[in-house]
N, C-alpha and C positions, 0 to 999 in steps of 0.2 A: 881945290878941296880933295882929300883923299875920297878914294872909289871906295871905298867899304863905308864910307860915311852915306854917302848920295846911295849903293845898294843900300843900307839901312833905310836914310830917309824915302827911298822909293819902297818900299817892302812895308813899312808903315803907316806911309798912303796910299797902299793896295788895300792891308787890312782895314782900315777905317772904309775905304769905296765898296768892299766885297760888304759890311759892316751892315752899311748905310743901305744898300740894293738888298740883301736880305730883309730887312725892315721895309722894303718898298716905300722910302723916303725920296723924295725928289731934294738934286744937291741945295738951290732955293732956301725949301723945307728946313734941311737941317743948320742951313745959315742963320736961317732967320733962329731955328730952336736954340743953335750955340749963340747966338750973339755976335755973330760976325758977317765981314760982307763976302759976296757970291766971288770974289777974286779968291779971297784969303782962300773958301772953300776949295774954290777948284785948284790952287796951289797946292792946297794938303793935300789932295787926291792924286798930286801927279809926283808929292811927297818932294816938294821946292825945299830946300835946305833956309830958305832964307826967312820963311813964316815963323812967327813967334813961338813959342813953346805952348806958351798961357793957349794961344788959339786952338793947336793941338790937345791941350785938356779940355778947353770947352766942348769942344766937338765930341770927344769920345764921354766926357758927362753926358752931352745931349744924347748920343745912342744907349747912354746905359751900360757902359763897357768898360769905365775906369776903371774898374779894377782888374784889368787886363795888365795895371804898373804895378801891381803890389811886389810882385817877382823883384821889382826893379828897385823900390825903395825901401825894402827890409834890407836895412844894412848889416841884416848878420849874415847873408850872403858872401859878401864880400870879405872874405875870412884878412887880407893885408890891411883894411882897414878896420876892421876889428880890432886887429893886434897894435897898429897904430895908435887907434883911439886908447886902450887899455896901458899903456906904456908911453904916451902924454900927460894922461891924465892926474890930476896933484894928487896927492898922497894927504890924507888927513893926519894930520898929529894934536895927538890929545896933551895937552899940558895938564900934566899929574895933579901939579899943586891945585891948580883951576878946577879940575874935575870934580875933585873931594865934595863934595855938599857940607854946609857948614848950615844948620840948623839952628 
C-alpha cells in the first residue's frame, strides 16, 4: 500500500483517538456508542487501512464530529471534476414544434 495512504490512515486515527480522550470517552464507550466491536475500535485508532469506511463514519457520528468531511464531500472543491461533471453532462434540446402549447 502506498505510504501516503497508511500516513493518511494513521493521521486520521490519531484525530478520531485525540477526539475521543478530549470527550473523556473510554475506547469500550465509544464502540459500544458507534455500533461496532472493541477490535474495529482499536483498528481505527491505530488508523488500520483495512476497517470499513462505514465504521469510520459511525464513530466520528458517535463523537459528534462528522462534519469534520464536509471539506471532503462538497464537490465543488474539486474544480477537475467539476469541469468533468459540466461537459458530460447531456445537453437538453427543446423540440420547437413540441414546445408550442396548442390550446
Amino acid at each position: 500500500m502506498d505510504k501516503a495512504v497508511i500516513n493518511l490512515a494513521a493521521s486520521f486515527g490519531n484525530t478520531i483517538k485525540v477526539s475521543r480522550r478530549a470527550r473523556k470517552i473510554k475506547q469500550a464507550d465509544l464502540a459500544s456508542m458507534a455500533g461496532i466491536g472493541m477490535n474495529s475500535m482499536v483498528a481505527i485508532e491505530r488508523g488500520e487501512t483495512t476497517v470499513q469506511l462505514g465504521f469510520y463514519l459511525q464513530v466520528l457520528n458517535a463523537l459528534g464530529i462528522s462534519d469534520i468531511l464536509k471539506p471532503i464531500i462538497d464537490n465543488t472543491v474539486d474544480k477537475l471534476a467539476i469541469a468533468a461533471m459540466a461537459s458530460t453532462l447531456p445537453q437538453r434540446v427543446v423540440d420547437r414544434a413540441r414546445s408550442r402549447h396548442h390550446y
